[in-house]
DOLUM-428396 format. One record per residue: y, z, x of N, C-alpha, C in turn; residue in one letter. Coordinates in steps of 0.001 Angstrom, whole numbers, plus 500000, padded with zeros to 6 digits. Layout:
YZXYZXYZXa
...
REM end
This chain:
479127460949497477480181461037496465481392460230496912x
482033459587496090482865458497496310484416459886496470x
485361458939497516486524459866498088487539460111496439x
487210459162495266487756459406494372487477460272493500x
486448460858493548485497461972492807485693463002493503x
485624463220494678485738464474495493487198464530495137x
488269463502495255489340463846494950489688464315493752x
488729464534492777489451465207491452488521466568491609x
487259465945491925487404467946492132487845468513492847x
488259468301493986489279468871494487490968469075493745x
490984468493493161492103468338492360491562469836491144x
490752469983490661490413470747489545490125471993490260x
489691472073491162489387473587492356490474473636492353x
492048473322492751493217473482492789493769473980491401x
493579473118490610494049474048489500493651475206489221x
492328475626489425491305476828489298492303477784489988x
492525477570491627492708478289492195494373478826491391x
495355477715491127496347478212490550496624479629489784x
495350479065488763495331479898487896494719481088487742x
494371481530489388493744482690489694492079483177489833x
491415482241489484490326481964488991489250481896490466x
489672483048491136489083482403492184487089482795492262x
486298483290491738485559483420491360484780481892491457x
485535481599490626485127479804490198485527479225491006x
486478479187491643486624478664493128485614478415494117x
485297479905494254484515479798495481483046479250494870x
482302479978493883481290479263493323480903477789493293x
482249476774492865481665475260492788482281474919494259x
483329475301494580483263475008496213482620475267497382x
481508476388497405480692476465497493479450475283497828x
479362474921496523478246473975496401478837472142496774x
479945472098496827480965470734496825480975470831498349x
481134471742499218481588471771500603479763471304501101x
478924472366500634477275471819501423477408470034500834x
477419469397500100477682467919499622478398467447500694x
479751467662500816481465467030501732481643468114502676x
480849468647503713481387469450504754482672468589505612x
482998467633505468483863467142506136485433467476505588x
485316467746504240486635467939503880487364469186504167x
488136469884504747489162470854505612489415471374504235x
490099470744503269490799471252502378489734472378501436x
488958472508501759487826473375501083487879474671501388x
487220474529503370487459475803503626488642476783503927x
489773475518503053490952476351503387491244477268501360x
490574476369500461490479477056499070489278478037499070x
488457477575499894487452478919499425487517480148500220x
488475480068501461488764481231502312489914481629501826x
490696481036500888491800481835500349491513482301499166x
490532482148498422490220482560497482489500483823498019x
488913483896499270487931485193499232489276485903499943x
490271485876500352491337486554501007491862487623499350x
492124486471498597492941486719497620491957487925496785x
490827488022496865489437488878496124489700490018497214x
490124490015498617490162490902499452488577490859500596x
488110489739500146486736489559500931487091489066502049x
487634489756503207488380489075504554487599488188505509x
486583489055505008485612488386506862485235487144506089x
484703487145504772484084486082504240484746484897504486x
486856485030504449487631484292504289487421484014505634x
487970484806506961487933484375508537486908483409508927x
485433483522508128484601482476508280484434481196508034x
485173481497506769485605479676506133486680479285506609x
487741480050507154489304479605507890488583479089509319x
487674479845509892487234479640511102486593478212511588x
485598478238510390485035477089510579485448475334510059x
486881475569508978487405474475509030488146474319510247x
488360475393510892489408475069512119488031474169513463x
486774474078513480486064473556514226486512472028513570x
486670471837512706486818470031511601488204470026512637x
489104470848512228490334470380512674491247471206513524x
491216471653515047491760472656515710493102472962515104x
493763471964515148495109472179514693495885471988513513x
494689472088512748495648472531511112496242473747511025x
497685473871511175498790474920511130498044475923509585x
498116475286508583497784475943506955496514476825507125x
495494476063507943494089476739508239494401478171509561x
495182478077510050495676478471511651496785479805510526x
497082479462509889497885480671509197497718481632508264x
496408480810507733495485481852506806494221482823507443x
494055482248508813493164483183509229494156484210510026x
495334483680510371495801484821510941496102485894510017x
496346485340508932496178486389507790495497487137507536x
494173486501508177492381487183507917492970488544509039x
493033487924509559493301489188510969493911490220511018x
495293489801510202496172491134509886495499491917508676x
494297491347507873494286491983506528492755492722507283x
492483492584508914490838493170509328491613494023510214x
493121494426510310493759495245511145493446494444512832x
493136493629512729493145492858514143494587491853514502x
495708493108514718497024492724514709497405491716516123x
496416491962517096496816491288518444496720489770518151x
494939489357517588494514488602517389496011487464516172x
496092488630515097497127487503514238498198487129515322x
498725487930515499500174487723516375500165486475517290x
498940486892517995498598485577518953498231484168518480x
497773484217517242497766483198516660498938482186515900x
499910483624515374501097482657514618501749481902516108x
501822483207517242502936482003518341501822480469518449x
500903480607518244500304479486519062500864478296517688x
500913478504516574501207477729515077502921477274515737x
503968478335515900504679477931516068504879477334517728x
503626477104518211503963476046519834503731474791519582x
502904474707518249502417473430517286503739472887516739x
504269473784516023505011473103515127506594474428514737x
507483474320515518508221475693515959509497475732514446x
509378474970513649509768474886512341509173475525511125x
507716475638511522506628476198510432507134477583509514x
507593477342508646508089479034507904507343479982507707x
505964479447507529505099480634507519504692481222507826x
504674480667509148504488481260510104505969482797510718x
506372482290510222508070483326511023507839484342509907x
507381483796508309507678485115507329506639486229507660x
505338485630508209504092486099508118503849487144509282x
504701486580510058505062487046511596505965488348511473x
506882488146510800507540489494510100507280490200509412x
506270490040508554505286490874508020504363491906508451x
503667491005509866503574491757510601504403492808511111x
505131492387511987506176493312512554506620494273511538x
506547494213510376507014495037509568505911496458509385x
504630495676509346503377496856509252503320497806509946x
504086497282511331504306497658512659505020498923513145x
505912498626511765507153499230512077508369498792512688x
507808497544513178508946497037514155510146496056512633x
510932497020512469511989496555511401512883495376511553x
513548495604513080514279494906513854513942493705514232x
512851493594514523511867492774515122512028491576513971x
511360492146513050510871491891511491512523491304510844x
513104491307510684514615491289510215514763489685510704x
515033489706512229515076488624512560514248487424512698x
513136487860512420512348486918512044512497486280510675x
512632486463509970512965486291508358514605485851508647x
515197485575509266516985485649509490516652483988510054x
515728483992510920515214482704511953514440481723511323x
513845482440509785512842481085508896514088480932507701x
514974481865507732516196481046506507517570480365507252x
517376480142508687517764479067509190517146477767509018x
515728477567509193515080476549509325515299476174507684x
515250477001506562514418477112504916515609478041504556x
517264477290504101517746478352503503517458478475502132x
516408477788501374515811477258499948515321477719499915x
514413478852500581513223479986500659513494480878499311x
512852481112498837513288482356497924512393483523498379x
511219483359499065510103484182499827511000484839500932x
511389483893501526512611484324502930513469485386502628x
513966485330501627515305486305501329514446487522500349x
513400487196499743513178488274499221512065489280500363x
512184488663500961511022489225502553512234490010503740x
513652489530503548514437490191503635514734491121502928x
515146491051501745515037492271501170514385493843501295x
513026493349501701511931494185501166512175494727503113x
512192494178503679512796494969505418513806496007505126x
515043495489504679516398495935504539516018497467503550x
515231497242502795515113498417501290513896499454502235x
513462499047503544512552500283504279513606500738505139x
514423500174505548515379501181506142516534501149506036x
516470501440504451517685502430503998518815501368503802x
518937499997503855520087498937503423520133498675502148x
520240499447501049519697499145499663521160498230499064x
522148498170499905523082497250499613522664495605499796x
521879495232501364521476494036501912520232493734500541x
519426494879500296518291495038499631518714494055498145x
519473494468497569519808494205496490520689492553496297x
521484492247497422522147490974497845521078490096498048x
519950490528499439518936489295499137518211488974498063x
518033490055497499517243489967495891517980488900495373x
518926488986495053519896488281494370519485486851494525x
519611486541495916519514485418496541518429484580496070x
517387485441496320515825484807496292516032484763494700x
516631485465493522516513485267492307517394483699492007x
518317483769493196519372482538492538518270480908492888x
517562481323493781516663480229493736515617479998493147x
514829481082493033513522481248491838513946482077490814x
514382481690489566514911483131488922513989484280488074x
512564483137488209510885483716488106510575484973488784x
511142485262489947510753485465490863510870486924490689x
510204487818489875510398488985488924510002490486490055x
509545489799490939509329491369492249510754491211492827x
511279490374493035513181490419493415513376491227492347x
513567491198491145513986492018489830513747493417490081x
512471493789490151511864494726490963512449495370491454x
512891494398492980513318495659494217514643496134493692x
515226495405493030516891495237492431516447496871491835x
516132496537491095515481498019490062515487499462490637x
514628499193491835514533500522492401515627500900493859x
516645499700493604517668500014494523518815500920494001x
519034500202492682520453500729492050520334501525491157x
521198501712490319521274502818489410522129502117487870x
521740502234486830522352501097485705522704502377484875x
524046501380484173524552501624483340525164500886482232x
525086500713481140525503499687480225526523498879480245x
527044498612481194527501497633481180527165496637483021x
525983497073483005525321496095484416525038494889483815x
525245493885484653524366492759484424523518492635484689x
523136493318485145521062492921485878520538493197484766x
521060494902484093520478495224483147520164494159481680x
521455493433481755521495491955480967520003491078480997x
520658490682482311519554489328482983518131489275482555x
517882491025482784515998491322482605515832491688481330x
516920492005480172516492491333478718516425490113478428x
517191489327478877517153487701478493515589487196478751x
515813487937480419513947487249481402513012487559480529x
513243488532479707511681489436479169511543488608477829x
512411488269477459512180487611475795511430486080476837x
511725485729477729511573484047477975510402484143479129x
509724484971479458508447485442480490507255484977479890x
505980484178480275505195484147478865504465485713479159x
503614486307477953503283487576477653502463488055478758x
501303487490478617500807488157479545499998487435481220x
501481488185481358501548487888483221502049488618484172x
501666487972485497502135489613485990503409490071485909x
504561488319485908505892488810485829506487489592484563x
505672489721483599505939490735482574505981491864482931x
504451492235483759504808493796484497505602493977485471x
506229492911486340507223493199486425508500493900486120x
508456492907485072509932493235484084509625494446483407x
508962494857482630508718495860482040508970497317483218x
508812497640484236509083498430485106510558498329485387x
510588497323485506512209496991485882513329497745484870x
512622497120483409513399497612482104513525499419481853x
512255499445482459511193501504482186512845501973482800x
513099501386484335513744502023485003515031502161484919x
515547500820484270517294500825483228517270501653482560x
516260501841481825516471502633480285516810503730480600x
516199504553481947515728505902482400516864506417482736x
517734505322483420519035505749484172520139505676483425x
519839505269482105520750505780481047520036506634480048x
519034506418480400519160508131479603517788507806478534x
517446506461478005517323506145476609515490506694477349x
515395507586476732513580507821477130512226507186476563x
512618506829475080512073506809474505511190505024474579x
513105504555474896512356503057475033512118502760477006x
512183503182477529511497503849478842510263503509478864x
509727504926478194508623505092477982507770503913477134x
508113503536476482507765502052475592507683500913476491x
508416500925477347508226499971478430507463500240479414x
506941501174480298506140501721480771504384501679480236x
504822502099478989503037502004478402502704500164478260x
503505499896477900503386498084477694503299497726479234x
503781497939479995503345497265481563502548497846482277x
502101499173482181501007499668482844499668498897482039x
499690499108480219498594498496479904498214497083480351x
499022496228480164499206495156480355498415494865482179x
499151495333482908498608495377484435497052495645484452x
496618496717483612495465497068483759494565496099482729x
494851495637482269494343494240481505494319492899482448x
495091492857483292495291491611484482493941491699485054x
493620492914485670493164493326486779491833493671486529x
491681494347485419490147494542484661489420495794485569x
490189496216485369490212498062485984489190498832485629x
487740499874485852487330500953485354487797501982486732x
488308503222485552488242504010486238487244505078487009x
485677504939486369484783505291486442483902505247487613x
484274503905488015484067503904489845484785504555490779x
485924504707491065486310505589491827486241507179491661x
485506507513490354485939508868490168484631509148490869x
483328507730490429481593508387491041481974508672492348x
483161507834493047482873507404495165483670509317495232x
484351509845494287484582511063494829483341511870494536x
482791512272493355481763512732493254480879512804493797x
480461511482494289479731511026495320479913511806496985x
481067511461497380481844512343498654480899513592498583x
481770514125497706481111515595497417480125516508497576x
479116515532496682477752516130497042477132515840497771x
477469514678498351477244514469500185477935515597501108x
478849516103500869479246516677501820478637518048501581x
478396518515499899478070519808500078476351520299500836x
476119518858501170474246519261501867474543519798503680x
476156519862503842476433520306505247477191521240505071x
476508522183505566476798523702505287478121523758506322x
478197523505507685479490523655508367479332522258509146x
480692521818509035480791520453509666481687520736511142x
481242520651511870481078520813513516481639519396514508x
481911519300515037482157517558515797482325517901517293x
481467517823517940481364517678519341482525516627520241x
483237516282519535484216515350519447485227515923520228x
485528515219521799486640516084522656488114515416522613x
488520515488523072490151515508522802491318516743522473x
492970516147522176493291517182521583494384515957520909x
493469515535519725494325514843518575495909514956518430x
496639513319518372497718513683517859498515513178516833x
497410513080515789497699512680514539497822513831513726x
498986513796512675499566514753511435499173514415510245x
498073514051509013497870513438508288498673514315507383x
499222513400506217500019514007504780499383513233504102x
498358514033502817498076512906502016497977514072501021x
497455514004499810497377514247498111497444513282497335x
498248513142495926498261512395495046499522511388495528x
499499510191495440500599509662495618501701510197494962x
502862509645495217504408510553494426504098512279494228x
503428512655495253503501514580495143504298515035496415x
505315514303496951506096514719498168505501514106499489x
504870513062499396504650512829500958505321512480501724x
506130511455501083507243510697501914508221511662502436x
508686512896501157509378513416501799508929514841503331x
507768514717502931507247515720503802507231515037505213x
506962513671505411506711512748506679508478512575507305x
509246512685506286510443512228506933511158513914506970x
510706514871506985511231516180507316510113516373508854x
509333515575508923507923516087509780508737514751511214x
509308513985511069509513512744511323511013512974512351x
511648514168511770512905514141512059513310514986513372x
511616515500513439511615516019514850511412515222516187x
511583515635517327512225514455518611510557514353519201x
509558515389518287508335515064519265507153514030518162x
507743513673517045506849513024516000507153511679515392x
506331511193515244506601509169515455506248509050514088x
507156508753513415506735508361511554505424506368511623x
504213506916511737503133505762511274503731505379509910x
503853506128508639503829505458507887502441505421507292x
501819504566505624500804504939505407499870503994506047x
499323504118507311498145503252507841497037503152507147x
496433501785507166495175501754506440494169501597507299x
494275502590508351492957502438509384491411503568508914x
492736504465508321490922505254507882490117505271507217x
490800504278505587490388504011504928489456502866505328x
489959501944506275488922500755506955487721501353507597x
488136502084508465486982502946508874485813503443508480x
486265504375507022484874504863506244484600503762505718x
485069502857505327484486501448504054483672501119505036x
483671500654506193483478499595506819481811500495508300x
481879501939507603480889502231508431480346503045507154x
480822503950506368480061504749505391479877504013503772x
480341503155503270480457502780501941479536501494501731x
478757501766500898477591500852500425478141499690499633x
477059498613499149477658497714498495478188497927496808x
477433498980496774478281499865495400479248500670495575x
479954500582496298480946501546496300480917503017496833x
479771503630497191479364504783497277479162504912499071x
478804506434499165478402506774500164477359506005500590x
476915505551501694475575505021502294474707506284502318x
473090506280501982472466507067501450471912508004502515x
472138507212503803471484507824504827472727508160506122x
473849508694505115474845508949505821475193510390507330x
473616511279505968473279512237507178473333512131508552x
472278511211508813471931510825510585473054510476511449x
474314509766510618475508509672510949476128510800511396x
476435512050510773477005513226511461476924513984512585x
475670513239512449475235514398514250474792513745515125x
475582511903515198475484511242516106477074511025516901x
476812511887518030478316512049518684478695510651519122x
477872509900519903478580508511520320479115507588519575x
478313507711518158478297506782516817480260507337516514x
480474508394516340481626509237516056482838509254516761x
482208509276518230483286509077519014483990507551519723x
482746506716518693483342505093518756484287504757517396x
484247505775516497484802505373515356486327506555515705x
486567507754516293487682508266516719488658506813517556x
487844506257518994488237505391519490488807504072518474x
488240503843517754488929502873516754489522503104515954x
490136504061515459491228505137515182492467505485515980x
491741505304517643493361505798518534493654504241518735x
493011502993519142492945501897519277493970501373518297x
494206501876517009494911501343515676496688502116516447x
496160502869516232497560503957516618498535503632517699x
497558503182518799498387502845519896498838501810519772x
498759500793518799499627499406518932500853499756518798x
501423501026518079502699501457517534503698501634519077x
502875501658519868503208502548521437504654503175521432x
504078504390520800504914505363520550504928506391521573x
506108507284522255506397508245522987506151509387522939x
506012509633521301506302511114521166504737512070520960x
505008513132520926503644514025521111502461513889519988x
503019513478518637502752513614517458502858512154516827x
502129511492515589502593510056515197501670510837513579x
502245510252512794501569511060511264501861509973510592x
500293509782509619499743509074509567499716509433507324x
500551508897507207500850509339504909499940508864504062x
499024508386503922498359507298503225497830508777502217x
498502508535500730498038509841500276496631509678499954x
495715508911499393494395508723499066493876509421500151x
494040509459501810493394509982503015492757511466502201x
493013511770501150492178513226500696490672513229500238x
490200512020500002489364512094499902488320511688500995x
489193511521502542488372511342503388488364512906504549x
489196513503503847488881514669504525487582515639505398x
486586515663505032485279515614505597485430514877506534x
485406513601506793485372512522507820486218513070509094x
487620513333508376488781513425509819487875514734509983x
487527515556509524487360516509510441486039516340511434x
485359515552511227484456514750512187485167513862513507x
485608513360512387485901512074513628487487512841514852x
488272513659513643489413513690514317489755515645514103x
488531516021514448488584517295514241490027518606514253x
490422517741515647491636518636515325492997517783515557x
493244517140514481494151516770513531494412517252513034x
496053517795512367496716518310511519496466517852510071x
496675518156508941496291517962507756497299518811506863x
498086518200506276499039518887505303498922517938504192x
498226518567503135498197518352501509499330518953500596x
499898517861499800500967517847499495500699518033498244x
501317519028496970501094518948495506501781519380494632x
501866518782494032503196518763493068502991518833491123x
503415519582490635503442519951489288502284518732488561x
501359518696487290500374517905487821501150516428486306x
501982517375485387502820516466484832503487515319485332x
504385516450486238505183515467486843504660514594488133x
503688514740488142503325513855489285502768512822488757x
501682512709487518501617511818486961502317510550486133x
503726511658485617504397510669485411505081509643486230x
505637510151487465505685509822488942505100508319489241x
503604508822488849502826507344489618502723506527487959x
502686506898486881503051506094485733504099504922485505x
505335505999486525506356505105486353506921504046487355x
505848504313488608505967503394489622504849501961489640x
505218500809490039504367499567490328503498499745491982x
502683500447492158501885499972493404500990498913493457x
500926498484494387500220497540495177498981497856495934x
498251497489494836497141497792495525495653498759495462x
495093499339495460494204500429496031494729501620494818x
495532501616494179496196502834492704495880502070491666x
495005501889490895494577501421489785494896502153488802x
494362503217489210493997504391488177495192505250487679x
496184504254488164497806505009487901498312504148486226x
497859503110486055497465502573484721497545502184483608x
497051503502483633496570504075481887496251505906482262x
497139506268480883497283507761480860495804508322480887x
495032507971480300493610508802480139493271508380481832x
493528507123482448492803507067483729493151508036484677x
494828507913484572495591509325485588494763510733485268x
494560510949484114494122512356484345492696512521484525x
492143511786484309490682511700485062490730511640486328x
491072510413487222491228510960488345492280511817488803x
492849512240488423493999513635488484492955514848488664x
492309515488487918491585516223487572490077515967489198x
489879514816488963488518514594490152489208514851491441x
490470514586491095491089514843492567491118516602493030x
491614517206491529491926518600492058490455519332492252x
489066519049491900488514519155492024487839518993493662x
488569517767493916487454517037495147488794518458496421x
489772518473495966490653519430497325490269520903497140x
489911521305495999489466522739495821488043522882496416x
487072521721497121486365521785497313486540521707499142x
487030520600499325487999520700501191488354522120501264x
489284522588500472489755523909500983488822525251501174x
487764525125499996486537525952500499485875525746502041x
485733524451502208485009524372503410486073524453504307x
487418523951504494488284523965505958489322524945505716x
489535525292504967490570527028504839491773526670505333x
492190527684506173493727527159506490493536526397507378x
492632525155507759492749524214508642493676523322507812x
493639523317506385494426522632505363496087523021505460x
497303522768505237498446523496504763498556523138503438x
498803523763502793498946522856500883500624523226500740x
501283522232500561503033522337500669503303522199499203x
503583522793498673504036522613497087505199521928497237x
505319520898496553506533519986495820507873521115495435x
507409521624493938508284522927493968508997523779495097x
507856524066495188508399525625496450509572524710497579x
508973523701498344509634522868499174510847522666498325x
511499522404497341512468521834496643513757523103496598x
512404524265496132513496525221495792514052526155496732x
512789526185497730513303526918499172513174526533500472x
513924525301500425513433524654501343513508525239502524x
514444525413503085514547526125504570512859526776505087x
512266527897504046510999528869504725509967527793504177x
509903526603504005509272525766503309508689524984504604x
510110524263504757510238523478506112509941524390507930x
510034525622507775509657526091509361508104525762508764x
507911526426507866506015526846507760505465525382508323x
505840524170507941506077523092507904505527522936509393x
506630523005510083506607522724511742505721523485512275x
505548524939512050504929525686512388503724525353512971x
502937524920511575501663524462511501501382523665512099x
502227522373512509502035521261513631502542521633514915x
502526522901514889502658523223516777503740522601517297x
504906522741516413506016522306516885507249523478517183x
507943522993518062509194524079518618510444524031517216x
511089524147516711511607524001515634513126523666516220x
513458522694515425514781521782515698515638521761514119x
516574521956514113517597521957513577517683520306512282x
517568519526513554517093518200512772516507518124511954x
515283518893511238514617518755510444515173519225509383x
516072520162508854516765520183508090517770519269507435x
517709518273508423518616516836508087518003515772507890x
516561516083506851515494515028507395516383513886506425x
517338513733505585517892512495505105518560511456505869x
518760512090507043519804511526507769518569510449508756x
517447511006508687516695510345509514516068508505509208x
516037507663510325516063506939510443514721505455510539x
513450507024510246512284506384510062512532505546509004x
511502504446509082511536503132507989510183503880507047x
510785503245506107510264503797504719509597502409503879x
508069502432503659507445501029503186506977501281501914x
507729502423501058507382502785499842508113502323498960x
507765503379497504508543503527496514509573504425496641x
509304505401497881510029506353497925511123506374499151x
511368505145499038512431504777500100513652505395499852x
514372505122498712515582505687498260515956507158498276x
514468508124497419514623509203497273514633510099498375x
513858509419499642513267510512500643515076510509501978x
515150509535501325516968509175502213518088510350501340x
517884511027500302518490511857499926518470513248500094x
519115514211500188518789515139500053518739516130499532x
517800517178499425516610517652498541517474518220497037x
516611517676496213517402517707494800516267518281493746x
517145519279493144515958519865492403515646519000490760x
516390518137490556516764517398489605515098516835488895x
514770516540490127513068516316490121512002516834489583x
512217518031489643511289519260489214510400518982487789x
511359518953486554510570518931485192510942517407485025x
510512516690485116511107515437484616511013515324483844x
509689515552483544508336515123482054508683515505481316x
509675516333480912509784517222479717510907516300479215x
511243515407479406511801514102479321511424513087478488x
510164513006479211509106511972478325507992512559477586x
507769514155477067506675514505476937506627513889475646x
507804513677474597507622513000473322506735512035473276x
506996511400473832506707509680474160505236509754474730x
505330510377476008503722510322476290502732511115476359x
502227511680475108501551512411474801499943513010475597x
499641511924475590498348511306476384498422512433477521x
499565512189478382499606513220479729500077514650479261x
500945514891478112501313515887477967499957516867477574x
499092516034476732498001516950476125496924517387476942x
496758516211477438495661515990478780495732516900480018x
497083517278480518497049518239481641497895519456481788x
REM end
């Protein structure tokens, strides 16, 4: 094939990839790379395309092996370190960006990507200045300042939070997740200008994209803070639908992988783990937005417990040893349970994750609310681990995750009929944990915690075998970094304001009102 032909399909794989299309990406690049294995620029589109699908290893293989064509392509050298941070192989990325910047000590993507890290990390500080050190090199960044931002808004700078937003908007004014963080920093009132800006953006956005759902959240959340519910809620159903139209969502698969769980687990009459140690992980998980954050930063505020934050190690764990290519349990998951070495290599790659944090304290707790449906597992792998399930009114919790944008792994937050389907599989799949592990569980009500907090919060400590400190009553004051939605709220303290929200929006959104 002549270098002018390869050059337009390569040119047309580029547009593909633009336009998201990565499917088709990898498919004719694919077949173009066995033709032109010589060209770099391939396995750097078809490993970002399988990054961007979430197919990591697939991507590390094609990043890997253009890097044999060319050791020192920085672009190829920065996407696999990407591979690395997205396979939880944090040493491996790290070690890779310094080696990018011994190449080339200007490289920005390396410094944002690098802080990204550090940010997963926890390391805030770390992370701060790194992003401070690539808008020296790139004060034109709009990634830079809004990567600042998003540091500054985990621990608690919702002033810096809102200034870099700004920033990164004054250079991209597209740039509709700045809008975003702006959103869930401040508080509007009719006569804001932001509140301005993101009517103008929304008439001039084309329809359907993601920066619409953007804006539309952005708008849900003006309206809310003045009061207007109705068109709130109007904005809310238009960007959740919309999102779930991007993305091409069923909710029907995740509800089988719980179902599934289930009746796998119910063929083991008592689940046992020969598994020695004396664990010092605190897991908080339930429905997302049912109090975790705030439960981790009351749990957090004690001098013997290290706020993780929501790690995605356990979820890597079961995918990556129990979950089939359908989504489901592996069929012959049995033989797995009552293989102690098999178990106690997957605990080890569990403390292996934990210890990068190299934390001091007795305790490190670990929020990732989905962790409920791996419950069975920890009590295998991490038998005696703490476990506090968090739950909260089933209205208001839905509206909760309705009215928030996650990233990621929450699909099913949506669309109203999806929330209460899996709403419902959920209360199902914990009424079924609590039969089998009893009070190995704590179940912390949202409510009760709100309204009494004090006998709320000892029971709290209690249960994690802790001496009880005074501090924890001040869990606002505390200083853990926060990588949520619930950054703002969990920095306040405890407000019953929360309680009925829904009865707010029950006009408007019927769907949840009828449904649960």
């Amino acid at each position: 094939m002549s270098d002018k032909n390869i050059s337009q399909k390569i040119q047309i794989l580029l547009n593909h990839f633009n336009a998201r299309n990565f499917d088709h990406v990898i498919s004719k690049g694919v077949i173009l790379i066995k033709k032109n294995p010589e060209y770099v620029i391939l396995y750097n589109l078809i490993g970002s395309s399988y990054q961007n699908l979430g197919e990591f290893l697939k991507a590390k293989t094609f990043f890997t092996n253009g890097l044999k064509l060319d050791n020192k392509n920085i672009a190829l050298m920065n996407n696999l370190a990407m591979s690395y941070k997205n396979l939880l192989q944090y040493d491996l990325a790290e070690k890779l960006y310094f080696e990018i910047l011994e190449i080339n000590e200007k490289y920005l993507n390396a410094y944002v990507n690098l802080g990204n890290l550090k940010r997963d990390l926890n390391k805030f500080d770390e992370a701060i200045k790194l992003y401070e050190k690539a808008a020296t090199i790139n004060d034109k960044s709009s990634i830079v300042y809004y990567s600042l931002a998003l540091a500054h808004q985990g621990i608690g700078n919702f002033e810096k939070t809102i200034s870099y937003s700004q920033k990164a908007l004054a250079i991209e004014p597209n740039l509709t997740r700045a809008d975003h963080l702006i959103s869930q920093s401040m508080k509007y009132n009719n006569k804001n200008k932001h509140f301005d800006d993101l009517i103008k953006k929304f008439g001039e956005i084309p329809p359907n994209s993601f920066e619409k759902v953007d804006l539309c959240f952005s708008l849900a959340k003006a309206e809310e803070d003045q009061k207007n519910y109705r068109a709130a809620s109007e904005y809310l159903i238009k960007g959740n639908k919309l999102r779930k139209d991007l993305i091409k969502y069923d909710v029907q698969k995740d509800i089988k992988l719980l179902e599934n769980i289930k009746s796998k687990f119910l063929k083991f009459e008592n689940i046992k783990s020969d598994i020695p140690g004396n664990e010092k992980v605190i897991f908080i998980l339930g429905m997302p937005r049912s109090g975790t954050s705030l439960v981790e930063q009351i749990i957090t505020s004690h001098s013997q417990v290290f706020g993780g934050g929501e790690l995605p190690i356990l979820s890597n764990i079961i995918k990556n040893n129990f979950i089939d290519e359908n989504g489901l349990l592996i069929k012959d998951m049995e033989k797995f349970v009552n293989e102690a070495h098999f178990l106690n290599q997957l605990k080890k790659d569990y403390e292996n994750f934990i210890n990068i944090f190299q934390y001091k304290e007795k305790y490190i707790t670990d929020k990732a609310p989905l962790n409920f449906r791996w419950i069975g597992f920890i009590k295998l792998i991490l038998p005696n681990a703490k476990i506090i399930h968090c739950i909260r009114d089933p209205k208001n919790n839905c509206l909760s995750m309705f009215k928030n944008l996650f990233e990621g792994g929450l699909n099913f937050t949506y669309d109203q009929n999806d929330l209460i389907k899996y709403f419902k599989q959920y209360q199902v799949m914990m009424n079924f944990w609590t039969e089998k592990f009893g009070e190995k569980i704590l179940h912390v009500n949202y409510e009760n915690l709100v309204t009494n907090n004090v006998k709320e919060i000892k029971k709290i400590i209690t249960f994690c075998d802790l001496e009880w400190e005074e501090n924890c009553l001040s869990f606002h004051k505390n200083k853990t970094p926060i990588k949520t939605m619930s950054s703002s709220q969990a920095r306040n303290p405890i407000y019953k304001s929360s309680i009925n929200t829904f009865d707010k929006f029950k006009d408007y959104l019927t769907i949840i009102d009828k449904g649960l």
